[in-house]
N, C-alpha and C positions, 0 to 999 in steps of 0.2 A: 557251330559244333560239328567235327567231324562224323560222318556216317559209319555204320559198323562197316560196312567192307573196305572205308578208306582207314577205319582202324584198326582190323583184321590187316590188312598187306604191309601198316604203319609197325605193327606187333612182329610180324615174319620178317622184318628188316631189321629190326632191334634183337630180334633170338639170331640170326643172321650175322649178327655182327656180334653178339657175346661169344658166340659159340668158337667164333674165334682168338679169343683173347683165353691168357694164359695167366694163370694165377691168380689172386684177389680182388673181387667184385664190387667189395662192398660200396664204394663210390661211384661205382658205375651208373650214369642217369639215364632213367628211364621214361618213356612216353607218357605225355601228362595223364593218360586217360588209363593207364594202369596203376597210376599212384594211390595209395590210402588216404586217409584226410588226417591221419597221426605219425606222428613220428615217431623213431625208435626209443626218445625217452621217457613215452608213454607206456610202452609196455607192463612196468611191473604192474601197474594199476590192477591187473586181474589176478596178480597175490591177492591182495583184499578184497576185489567185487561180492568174495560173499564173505563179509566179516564173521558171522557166527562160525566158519569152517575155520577161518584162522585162528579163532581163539580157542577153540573147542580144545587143543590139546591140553589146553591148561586147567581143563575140568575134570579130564579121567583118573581115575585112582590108581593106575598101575603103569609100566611102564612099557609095558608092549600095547595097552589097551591106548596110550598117548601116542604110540609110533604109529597105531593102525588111524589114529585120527590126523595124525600128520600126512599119512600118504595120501589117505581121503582129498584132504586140503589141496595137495600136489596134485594129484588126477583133475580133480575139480577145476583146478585151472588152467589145463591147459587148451582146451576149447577157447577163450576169451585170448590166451596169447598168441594160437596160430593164426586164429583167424578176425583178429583185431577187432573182436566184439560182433563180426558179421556172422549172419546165418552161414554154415556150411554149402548150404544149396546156390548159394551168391559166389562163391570160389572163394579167391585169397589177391590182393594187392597190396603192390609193394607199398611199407612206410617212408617215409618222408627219411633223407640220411639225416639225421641231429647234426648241427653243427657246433661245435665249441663253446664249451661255459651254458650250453642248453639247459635248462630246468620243469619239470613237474612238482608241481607240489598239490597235493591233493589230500580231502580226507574224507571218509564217509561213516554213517552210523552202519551200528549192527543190529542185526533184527530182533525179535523178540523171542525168539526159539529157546535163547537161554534163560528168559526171565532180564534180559540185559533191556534197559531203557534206552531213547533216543538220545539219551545224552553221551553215550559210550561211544567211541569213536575210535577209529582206523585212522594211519594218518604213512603220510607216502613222501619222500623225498625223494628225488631223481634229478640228475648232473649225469652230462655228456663230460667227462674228463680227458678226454683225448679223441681226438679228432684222424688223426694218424699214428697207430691204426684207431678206428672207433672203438671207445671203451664207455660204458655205461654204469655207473653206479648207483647201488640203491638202498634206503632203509626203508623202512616198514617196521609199524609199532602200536602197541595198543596198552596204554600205559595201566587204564584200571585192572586188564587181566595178566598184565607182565607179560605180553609177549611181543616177542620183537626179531624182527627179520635182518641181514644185510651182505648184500654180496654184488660181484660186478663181472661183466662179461665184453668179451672180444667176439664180433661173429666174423668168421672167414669165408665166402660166399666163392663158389665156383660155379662152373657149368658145363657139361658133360650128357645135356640131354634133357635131363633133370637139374634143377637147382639146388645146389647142396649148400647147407649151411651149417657151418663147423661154431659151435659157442664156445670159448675157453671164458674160464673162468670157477666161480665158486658163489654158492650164498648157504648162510648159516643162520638156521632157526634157533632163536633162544628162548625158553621159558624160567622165569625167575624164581617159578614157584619149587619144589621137589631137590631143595637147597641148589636148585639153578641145572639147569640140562639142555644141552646142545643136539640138534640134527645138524645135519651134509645133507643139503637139498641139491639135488644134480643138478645142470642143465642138458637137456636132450640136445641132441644132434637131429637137423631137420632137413627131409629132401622135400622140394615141391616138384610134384610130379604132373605130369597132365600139360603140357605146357606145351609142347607141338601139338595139340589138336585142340587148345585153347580152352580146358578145364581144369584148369589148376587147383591141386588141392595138397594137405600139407602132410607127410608121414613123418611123423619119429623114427627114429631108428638106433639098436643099439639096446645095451643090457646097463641099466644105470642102478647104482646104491643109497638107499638112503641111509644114513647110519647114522644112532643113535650113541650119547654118551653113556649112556646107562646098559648097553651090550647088548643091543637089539640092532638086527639089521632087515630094509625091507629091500628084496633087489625086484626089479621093475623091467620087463623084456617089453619091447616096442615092435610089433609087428606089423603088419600092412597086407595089401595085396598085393600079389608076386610079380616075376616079370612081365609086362608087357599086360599088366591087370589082370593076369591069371592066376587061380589059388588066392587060399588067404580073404582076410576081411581087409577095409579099409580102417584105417586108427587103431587095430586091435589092441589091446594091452594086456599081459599077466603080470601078477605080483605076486610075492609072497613075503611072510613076514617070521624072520629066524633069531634063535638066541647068536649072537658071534660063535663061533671058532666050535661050531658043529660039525660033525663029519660032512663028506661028500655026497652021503645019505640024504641031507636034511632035507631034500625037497621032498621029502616022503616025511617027513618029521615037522612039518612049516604049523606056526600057530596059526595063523591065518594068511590065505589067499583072496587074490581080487581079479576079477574076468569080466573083461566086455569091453568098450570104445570108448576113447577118452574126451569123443566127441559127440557122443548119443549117451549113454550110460553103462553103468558097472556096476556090479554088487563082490560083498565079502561074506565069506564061509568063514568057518572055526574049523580047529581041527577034527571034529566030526565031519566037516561037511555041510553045516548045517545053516543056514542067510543068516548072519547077524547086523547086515547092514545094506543098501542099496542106496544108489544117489542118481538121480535124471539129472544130466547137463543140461539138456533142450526145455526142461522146465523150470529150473533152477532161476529165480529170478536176481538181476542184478542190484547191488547196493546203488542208491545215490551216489555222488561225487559231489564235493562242494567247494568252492573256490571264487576267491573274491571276481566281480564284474570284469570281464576283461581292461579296461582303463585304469584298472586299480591293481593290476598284475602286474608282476615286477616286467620288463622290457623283454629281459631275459627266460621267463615263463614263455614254454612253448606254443602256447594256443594266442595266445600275445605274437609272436613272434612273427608263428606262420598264417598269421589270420588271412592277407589277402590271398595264400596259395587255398585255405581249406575253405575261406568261400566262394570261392572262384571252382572249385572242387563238386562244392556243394549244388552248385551253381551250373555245375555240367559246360563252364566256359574254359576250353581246353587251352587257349589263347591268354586268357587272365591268368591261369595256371602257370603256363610257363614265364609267362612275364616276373608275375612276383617273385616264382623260385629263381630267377634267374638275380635280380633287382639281391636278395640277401643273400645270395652267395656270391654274386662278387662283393658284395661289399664286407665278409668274411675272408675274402683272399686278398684284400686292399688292409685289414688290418691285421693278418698275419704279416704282412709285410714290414709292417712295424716292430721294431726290437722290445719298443714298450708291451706290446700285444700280440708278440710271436706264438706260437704253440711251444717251445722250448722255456719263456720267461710265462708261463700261462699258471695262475693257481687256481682249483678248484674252491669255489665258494663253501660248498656242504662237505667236503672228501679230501683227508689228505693222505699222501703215497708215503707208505710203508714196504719194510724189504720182507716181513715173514706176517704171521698169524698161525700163532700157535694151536689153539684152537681148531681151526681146519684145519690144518696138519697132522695133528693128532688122529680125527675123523678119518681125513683123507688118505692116512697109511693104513688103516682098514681093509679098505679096497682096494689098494694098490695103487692109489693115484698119488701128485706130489705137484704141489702149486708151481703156476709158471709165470712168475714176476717179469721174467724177459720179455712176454706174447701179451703182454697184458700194460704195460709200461709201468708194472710196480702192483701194491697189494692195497687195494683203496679200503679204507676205512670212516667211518661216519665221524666226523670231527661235533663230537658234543660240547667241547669248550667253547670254538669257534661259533658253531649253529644257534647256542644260547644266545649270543650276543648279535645278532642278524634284524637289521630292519632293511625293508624297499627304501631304495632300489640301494641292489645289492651289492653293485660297480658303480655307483653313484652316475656322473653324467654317461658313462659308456653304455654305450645301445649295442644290441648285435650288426647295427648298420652303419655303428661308427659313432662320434659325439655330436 
């Protein structure tokens, strides 16, 4: 295993050498010993980590008191996505790039907070559906409280100093209950910063909307600390939460706000001013995950897939790392080669492409945005007729290493 200074000068040749490339990152490979031990289509998994927060909206009575548990939900998670379940004080390593026809399927119980039993469960599907560019899709569902997640993203990764990472895309919260009502959960735009002096840590950035069908909007500013680490908090965040198509006033008019770090904590005021709610992320304990033995995991299941790179990872053997990563990804561009198994003739198992969604659209002309089918290779959607009828393995003999 390499020593930290032969790792340190191994890292200044790698920044050294992105820093010169121009346009899109995201396949760019990186030195075993900065890798994560997950891949990118693990990510949603920390939608659900705290199931009682994702289902919570489907208990409030009103419909600004549902958006303000929706955003809770949102903030709540984003600590487990930048920082892939690691403590803060550990930095940030890059995931694993997903390769084609990738999968997570996971589910976990929710706590007792609601009176909800162990039998109640979160449940998470995840599909790499394109490879070039990388696009990610995903559901999430909790079928006894009707609520259900689903959306997909594109990240654009450059570098400039900082690591910038651009998400296109969209997901849509649904709750069944309230004759059925839709959020627009954003995705943030992320720089990692700290990165020439080897403390990498993650900022949001940018002013995002949640918006609600029933005429509630929460907008959500992402702040940080300034240039060169000066001014500013790290992770700061403000929110507020507005009826729609209120004057330019209304941040003087918000039914409620929310203040403090999305990676320490935050609390919400009412329009008095007055704490109607606070949430500890660093206390916050994580739900189970639960998923059949690895041997019993479809081929195509990610922790299946990449077992010898993440215990090789695990393992601190920077050698066995790059061997196996090396071992499935050629054997991923030997079956792109195949017209049978090209990325052009490639169908997604869980997700099929679609040109609109009305739905988001609707939402998304709210705040000014407007889908982009082009940057995304199409508008993925959860295929329920298809996913009913699914048993392992899922491509029958195909393996991600070939037959």
């Amino acid at each position: 295993m390499a020593d930290t200074t032969q790792q340190n000068s191994n890292l200044k040749q790698f920044l050294a050498s992105i820093a010169t490339i121009r346009g899109d990152l995201s396949n760019i490979t990186a030195p075993p010993f900065v890798l994560a031990d997950k891949s990118t289509t693990e990510f949603p998994r920390y939608w659900i980590s705290h199931p009682d927060l994702f289902t919570a909206p489907a208990h409030q009575p009103t419909p600004e008191l549902r958006l303000l548990a929706v955003l809770k939900w949102f903030l709540a998670s984003l600590r487990g996505q930048q920082y892939a379940g690691r403590q803060p004080s550990d930095g940030v390593k890059k995931p694993l790039n997903a390769f084609l026809g990738e999968l997570f399927l996971r589910a976990c119980s929710s706590s007792d907070e609601q009176g909800v039993g162990s039998d109640d469960e979160c449940h998470l599907v995840s599909e790499q559906v394109s490879h070039h560019p990388p696009v990610t899709a995903c559901y999430l569902w909790n079928e006894r409280h009707g609520v259900r997640a689903e959306g997909y993203t594109r990240q654009e990764i450059t570098f400039n100093g900082n690591i910038n990472i651009q998400q296109i895309g969209h997901a849509v919260m649904h709750l069944d209950g309230f004759g059925g009502e839709d959020y627009l959960i954003p995705l943030p735009d992320v720089k990692v910063k700290g990165i020439l002096t080897f403390g990498p840590y993650p900022e949001l950035v940018g002013t995002y909307s949640i918006v609600s069908s029933t005429g509630y909007v929460a907008e959500v500013d992402f702040t940080g600390k300034g240039f060169l680490g000066v001014g500013g908090k790290r992770n700061a965040v403000h929110a507020a939460i507005y009826r729609q198509g209120d004057s330019k006033l209304r941040r003087k008019e918000a039914l409620f706000t929310a203040q403090g770090t999305w990676s320490e904590s935050f609390e919400f005021r009412d329009a008095r001013g007055e704490v109607v709610d606070s949430y500890d992320v660093g206390a916050a304990k994580s739900a189970d995950f639960h998923a059949p033995p690895l041997e019993r995991q479809d081929p195509w299941e990610s922790r299946r897939a990449w077992r010898g790179v993440i215990d090789a990872i695990h393992g601190g053997d920077m050698r066995g790392v790059a061997g196996n990563k090396s071992q499935l990804e050629s054997a991923q561009r030997e079956m792109r080669k195949n017209p049978a198994t090209s990325e052009e003739a490639w169908e997604a198992v869980f997700f099929r492409r679609e040109k609109d969604h009305v739905v988001a659209e609707k939402l998304m002309a709210v705040s000014g945005q407007k889908l982009s089918p082009q940057s995304t290779c199409g508008v993925w959607r959860y295929n329920f007729e298809k996913a009913g009828k699914l048993e392992r393995p899922f491509r029958g003999a195909l393996t991600p290493y070939g037959k």
